[in-house]
C-alpha positions in Angstrom: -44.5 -108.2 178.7 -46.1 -111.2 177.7 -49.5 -111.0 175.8 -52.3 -112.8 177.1 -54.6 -115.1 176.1 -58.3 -114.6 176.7 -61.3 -116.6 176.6 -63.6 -116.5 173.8 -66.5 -115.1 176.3 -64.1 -112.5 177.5 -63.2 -111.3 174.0 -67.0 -111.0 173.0 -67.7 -109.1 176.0 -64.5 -106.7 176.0 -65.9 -106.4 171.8 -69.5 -105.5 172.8 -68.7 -103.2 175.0 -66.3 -101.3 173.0 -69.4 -101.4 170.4 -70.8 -98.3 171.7 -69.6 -95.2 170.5 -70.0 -93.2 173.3 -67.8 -95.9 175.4 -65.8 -95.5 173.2 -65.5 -92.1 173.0 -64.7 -92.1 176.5 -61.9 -94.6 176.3 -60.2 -93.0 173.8 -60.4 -89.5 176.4 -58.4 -91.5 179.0 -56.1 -93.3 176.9 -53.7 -91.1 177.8 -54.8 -89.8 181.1 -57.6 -89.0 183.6 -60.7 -87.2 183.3 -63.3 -85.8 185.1 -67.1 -86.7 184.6 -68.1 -82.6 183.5 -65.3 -83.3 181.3 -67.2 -86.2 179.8 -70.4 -84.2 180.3 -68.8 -81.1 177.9 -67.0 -83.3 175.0 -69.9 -85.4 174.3 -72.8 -82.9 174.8 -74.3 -85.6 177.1 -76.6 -85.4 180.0 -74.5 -86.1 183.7 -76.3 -89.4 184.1 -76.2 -90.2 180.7 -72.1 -90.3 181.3 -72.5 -91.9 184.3 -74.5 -94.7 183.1 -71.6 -95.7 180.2 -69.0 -95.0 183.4 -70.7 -97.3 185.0 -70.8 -100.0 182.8 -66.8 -99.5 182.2 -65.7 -99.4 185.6 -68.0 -102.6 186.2 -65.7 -104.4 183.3 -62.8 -102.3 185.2 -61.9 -101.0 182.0 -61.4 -97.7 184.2 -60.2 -97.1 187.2 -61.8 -93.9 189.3 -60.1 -91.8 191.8 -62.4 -89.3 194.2 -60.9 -86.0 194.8 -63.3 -83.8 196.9 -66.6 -84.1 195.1 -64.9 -84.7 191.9 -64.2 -88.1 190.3 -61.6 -88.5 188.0 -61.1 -91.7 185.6 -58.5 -93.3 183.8 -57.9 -96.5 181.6 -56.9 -99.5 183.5 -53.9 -100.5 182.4 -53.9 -103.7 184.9 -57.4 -104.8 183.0 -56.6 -108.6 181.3 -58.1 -107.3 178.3 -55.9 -103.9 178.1 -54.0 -105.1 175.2 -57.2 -106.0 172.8 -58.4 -102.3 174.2 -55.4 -100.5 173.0 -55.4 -102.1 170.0 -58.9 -101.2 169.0 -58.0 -97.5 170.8 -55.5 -97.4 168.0 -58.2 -97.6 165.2 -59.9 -94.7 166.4 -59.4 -91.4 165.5 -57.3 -89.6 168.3 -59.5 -87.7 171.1 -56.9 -85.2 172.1 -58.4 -82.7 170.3 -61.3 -82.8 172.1 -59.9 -82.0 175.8 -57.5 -79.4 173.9 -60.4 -77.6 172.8 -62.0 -78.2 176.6 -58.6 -76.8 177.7 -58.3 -73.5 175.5 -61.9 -72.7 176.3 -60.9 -72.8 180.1 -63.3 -76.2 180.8 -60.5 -78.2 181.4 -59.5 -77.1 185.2 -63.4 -76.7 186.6 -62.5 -80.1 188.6 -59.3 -79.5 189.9 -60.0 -79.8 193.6 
């Protein structure tokens, strides 16, 4: 697959974005998969709209996608984005979030979405 070029202004923005480390965070939680908001909510000890706001702010750059199942809504990195290449590559100098939902997982947190 061919790499592709992006505009300074794009860069900058894609950058800024991926500034904040709670974006971040949550980038690096749906590297390699979906996850639900209470997910978010749990890892990062945040408040539900606090989440929402930063989910907001990625899926407005459609960095994620979002799928709705029942009341639930599930997110995932967006592997169609123009910018998905400069995001993997900074998702690679981050320490791996696996853990995290592992832990979510083994304390039974992981499946309270599943519709």
């Amino acid at each position: 697959m061919e790499k592709t070029q992006l505009e300074l202004e794009q860069v900058a923005h894609t950058l800024k974005l991926l500034g904040d480390k709670t974006r971040l965070t949550i980038l690096g939680l749906v590297k390699d998969g979906e996850c639900c908001v209470c997910e978010f909510v749990e890892v990062m000890q945040m408040s539900q709209p606090s989440v929402s706001q930063h989910l907001r702010k990625l899926r407005d750059a459609g960095f994620v996608k979002e799928r709705k199942s029942g009341q639930w809504v599930f997110y995932s990195l967006n592997a169609g984005h123009e910018a998905f290449d400069l995001i993997q590559e900074v998702l690679q100098q981050i320490p791996d979030q696996k853990e995290k939902l592992s832990a979510l997982e083994n304390a039974g947190l992981r499946i309270q979405c599943d519709s």
